[in-house]
C-alpha positions as CSV (number, residue, x, y, z in Angstrom):
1,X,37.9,135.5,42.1
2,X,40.6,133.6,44.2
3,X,39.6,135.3,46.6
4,X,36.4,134.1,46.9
5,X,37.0,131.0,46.0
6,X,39.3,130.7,49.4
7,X,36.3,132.4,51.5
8,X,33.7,129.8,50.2
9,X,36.6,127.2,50.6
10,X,37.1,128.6,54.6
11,X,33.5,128.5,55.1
12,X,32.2,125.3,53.9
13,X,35.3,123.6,55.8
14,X,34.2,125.4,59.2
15,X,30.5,124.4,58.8
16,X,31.7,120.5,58.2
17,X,33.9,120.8,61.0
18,X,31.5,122.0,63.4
19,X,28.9,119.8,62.2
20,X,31.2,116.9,62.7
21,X,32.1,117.9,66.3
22,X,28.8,118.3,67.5
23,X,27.6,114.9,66.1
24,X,30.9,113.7,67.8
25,X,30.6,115.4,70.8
26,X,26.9,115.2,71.0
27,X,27.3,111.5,71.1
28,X,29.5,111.5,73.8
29,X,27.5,113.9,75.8
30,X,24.7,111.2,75.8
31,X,26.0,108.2,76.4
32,X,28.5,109.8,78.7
33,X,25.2,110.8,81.0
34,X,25.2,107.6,83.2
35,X,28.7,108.3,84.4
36,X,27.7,110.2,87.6
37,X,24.8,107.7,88.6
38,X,26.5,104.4,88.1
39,X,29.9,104.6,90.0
40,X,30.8,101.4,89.5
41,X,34.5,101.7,88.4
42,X,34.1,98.2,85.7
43,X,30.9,100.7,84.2
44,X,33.7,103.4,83.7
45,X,35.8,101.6,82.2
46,X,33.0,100.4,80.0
47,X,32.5,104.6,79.0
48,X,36.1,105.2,78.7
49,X,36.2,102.5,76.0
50,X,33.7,103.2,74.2
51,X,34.2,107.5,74.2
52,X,37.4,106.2,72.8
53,X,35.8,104.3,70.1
54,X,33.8,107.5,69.1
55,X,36.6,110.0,69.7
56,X,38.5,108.2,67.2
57,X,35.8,107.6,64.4
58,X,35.0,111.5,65.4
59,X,39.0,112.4,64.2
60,X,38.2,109.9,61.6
61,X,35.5,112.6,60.3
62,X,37.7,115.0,60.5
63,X,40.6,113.5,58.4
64,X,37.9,113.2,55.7
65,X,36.7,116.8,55.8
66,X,40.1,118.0,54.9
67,X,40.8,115.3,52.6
68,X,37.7,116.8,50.5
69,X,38.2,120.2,51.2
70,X,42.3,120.1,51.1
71,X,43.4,117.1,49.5
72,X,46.1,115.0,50.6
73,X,49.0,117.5,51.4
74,X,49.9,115.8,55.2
75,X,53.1,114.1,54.7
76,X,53.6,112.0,57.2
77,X,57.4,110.8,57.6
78,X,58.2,107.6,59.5
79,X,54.6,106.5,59.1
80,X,56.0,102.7,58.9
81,X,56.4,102.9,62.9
82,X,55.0,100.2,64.9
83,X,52.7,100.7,67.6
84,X,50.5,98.7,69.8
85,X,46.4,100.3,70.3
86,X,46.6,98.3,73.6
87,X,49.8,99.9,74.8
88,X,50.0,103.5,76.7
89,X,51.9,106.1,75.4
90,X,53.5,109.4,75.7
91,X,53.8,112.2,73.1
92,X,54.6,115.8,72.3
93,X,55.0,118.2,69.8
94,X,56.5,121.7,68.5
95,X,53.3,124.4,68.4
96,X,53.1,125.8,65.5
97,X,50.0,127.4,64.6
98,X,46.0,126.7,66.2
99,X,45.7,124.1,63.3
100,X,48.2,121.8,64.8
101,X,45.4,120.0,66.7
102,X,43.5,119.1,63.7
103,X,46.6,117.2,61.8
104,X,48.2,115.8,64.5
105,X,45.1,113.9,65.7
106,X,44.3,112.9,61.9
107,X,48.0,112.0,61.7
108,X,47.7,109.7,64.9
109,X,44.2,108.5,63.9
110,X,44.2,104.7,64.1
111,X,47.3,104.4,64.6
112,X,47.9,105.2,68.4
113,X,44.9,105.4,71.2
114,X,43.5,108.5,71.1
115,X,45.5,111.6,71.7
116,X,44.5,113.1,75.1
117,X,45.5,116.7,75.4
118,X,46.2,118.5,78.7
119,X,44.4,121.2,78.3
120,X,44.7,125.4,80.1
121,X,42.3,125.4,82.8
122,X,41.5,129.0,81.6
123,X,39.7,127.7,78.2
124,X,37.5,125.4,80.1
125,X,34.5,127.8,79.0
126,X,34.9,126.6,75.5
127,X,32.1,124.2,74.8
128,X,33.9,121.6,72.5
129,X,37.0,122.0,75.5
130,X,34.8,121.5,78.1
131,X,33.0,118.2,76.6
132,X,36.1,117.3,75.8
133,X,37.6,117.3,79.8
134,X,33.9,115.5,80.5
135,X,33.9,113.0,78.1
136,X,36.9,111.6,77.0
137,X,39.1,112.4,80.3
138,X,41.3,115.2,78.7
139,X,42.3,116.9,82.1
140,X,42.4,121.0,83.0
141,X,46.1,121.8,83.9
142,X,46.9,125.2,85.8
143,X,50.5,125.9,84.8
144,X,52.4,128.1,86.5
145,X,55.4,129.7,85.5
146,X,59.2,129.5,87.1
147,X,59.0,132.5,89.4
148,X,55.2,132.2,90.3
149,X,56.7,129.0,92.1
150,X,59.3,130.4,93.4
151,X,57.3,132.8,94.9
152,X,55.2,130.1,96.4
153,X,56.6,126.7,96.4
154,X,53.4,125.4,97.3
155,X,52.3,126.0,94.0
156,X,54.6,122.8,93.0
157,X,53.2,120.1,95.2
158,X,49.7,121.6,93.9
159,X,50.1,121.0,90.3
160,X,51.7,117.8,90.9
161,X,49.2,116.8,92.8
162,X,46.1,117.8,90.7
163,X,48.1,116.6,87.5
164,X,48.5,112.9,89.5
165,X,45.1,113.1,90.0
166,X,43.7,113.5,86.3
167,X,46.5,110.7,85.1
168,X,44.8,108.5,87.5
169,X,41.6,108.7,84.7
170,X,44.0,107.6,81.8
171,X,44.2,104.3,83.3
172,X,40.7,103.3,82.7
173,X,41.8,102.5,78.7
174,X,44.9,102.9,77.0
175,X,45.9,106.2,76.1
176,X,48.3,108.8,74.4
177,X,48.9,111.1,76.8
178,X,50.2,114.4,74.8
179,X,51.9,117.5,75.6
180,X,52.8,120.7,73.5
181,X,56.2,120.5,75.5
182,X,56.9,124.6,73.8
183,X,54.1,125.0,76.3
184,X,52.9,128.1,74.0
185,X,52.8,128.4,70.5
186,X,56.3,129.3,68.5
187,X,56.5,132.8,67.6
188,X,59.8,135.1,67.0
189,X,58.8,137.6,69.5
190,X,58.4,134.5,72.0
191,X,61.7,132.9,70.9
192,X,63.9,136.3,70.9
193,X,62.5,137.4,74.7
194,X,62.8,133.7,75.6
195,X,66.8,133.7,74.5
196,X,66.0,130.2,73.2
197,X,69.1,128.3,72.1
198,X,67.1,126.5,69.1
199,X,67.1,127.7,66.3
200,X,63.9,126.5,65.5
201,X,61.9,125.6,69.2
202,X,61.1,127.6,72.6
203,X,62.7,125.7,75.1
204,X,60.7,122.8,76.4
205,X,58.5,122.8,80.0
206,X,58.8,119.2,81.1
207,X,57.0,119.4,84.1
208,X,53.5,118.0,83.1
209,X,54.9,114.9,81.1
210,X,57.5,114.2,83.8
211,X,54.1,114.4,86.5
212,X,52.4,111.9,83.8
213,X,55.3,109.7,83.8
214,X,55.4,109.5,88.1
215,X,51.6,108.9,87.7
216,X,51.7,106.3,84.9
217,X,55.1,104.5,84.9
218,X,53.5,101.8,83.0
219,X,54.7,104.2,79.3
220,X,57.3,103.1,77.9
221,X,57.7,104.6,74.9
222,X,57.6,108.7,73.8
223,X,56.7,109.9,70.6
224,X,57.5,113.1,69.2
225,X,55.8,114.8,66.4
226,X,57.4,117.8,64.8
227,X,55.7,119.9,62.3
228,X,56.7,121.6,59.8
229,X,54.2,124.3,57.2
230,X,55.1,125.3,54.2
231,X,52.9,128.4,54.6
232,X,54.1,131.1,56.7
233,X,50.8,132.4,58.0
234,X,49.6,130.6,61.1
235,X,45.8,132.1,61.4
236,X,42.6,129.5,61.8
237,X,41.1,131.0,58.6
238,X,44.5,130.1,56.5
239,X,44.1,126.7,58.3
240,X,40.4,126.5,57.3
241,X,41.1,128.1,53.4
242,X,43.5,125.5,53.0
243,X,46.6,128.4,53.0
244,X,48.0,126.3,55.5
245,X,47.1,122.8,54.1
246,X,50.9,121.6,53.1
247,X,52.5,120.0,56.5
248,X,55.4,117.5,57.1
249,X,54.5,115.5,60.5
250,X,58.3,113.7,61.1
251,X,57.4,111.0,63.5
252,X,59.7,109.5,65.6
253,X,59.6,107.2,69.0
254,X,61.9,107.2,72.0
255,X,62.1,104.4,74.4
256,X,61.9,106.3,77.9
257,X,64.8,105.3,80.3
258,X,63.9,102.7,83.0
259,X,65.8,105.8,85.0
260,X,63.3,107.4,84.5
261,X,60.4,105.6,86.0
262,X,58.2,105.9,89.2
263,X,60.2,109.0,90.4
264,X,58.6,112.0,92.1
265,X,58.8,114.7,90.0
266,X,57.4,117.3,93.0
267,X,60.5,116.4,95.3
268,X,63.0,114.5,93.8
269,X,65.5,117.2,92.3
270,X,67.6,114.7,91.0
271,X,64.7,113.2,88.8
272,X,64.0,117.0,88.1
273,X,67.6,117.5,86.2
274,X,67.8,114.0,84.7
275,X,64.6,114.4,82.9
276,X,65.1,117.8,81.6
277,X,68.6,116.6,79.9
278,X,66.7,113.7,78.2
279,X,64.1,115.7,76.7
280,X,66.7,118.5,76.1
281,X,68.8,116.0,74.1
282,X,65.6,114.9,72.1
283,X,65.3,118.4,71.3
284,X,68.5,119.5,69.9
285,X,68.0,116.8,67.6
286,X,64.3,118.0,66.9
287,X,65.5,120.8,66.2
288,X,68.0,119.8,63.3
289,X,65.2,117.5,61.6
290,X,63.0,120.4,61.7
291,X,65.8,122.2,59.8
292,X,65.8,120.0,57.1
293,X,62.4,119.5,57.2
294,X,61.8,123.1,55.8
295,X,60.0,123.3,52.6
């Protein structure tokens, strides 16, 4: 009997979710149409404002959907932070599980402008992905890893380049630029062949935020989400059946070192190291917080 309760649970939740993004990204499909035959750069500015608006009342939808279906089991710590909707900002977060999407954005709904993911340019395919690159300016990043570049070091000034590129478009309204900094979601296979010294974390890739930050030295503040489930399975359906529906999001902000700002993250070496031991530092202390954190 449980059992089907959970299925029914599951499947209702997946139908309101998908109903909800395709109003929401239906919208934005529409009124997004004029983009390539007005290029007027005030009328994109317009569209970038406005896709905001319905991004956010799209999360909005969302947050309700597992409210009904899930109740209130997000436990947001820190949730008395300040933040300014007309301010840029930076953020990352440990990567947990495919559901980690849905409760961060709810968790930053209203609160923050509108998270804007960097997304793999292998899932551009995915229709909801896709819309999501068209619409509201959520980039397609190729990452490559340490020894690819070493291989080819033109590889380096290419990503840098395209990543510069896409940041350009966050400037049209204020954003959250947002980074799963684990570049790959956690798992104990991942973490043993990785040698990771955290106990809890892969070690972080800081190359697309450090890019972000040479494109946008306007951020001045970086906020990092760590999550924490109380359920140990990490599937969409336990997401969906509510399995995974008990979450502590520990918020906390970092002011980003005027050191730090309008550097080259492509050439400057020195920049390289310094902003690896920042973000290093943030996460040995992430790390410890997520050890208390545990349920």
């Amino acid at each position: 009997m449980n059992n089907v309760k959970s299925g029914l649970i599951g499947l209702i939740t997946f139908i309101l979710i998908l109903l909800e993004l395709i109003i929401g990204f239906g919208t934005l499909a529409i009124i997004n149409l004029p983009r390539g035959l007005i290029p007027f750069k005030s009328f994109k500015i317009f569209l970038s404002k406005v896709s905001n608006f319905i991004g956010d009342l799209t999360v909005y939808g969302l947050k309700i959907i597992m409210l009904l279906m899930h109740g209130n089991n997000i436990e947001i710590i820190n949730d008395d932070e300040e933040f300014d909707q007309n301010e840029w900002y930076m953020a990352m977060s440990n990567h947990q599980s495919w559901a980690d999407i849905f409760v961060l954005l709810v968790s930053a709904n209203y609160k923050i402008p509108l998270l804007k993911f960097f997304m793999k340019k292998e899932l551009w395919w995915i229709p909801f992905v896709f819309l999501a690159n068209q619409t509201l300016n959520m980039p397609f990043v190729n990452r490559h890893s340490k020894e690819e570049i070493e291989k080819n070091p033109g590889l380096r000034t290419r990503d840098y380049e395209n990543t510069i590129k896409s940041c350009k478009r966050f400037l049209r309204s204020p954003s959250t630029i947002f980074s799963y900094a684990e570049g790959t979601r956690f798992t104990q296979d991942k973490h043993s062949s990785q040698n990771s010294p955290y106990k809890n974390l892969l070690a972080p890739k800081i190359g697309g935020m450090a890019t972000a930050l040479s494109a946008m030295p306007e951020i001045n503040t970086l906020i990092d989400y760590s999550l924490v489930y109380k359920s140990k399975k990490r599937g969409a359906w336990n997401f969906l059946t509510g399995e995974m529906k008990q979450v502590k999001v520990l918020v906390t902000k970092h002011k980003i070192p005027e050191s730090l700002k309008g550097k080259n993250y492509s050439e400057d070496y020195q920049y390289r190291e310094d902003f690896k031991d920042w973000i290093d530092s943030i996460w040995k202390q992430k790390d410890a917080d997520i050890e208390k954190l545990k349920f």
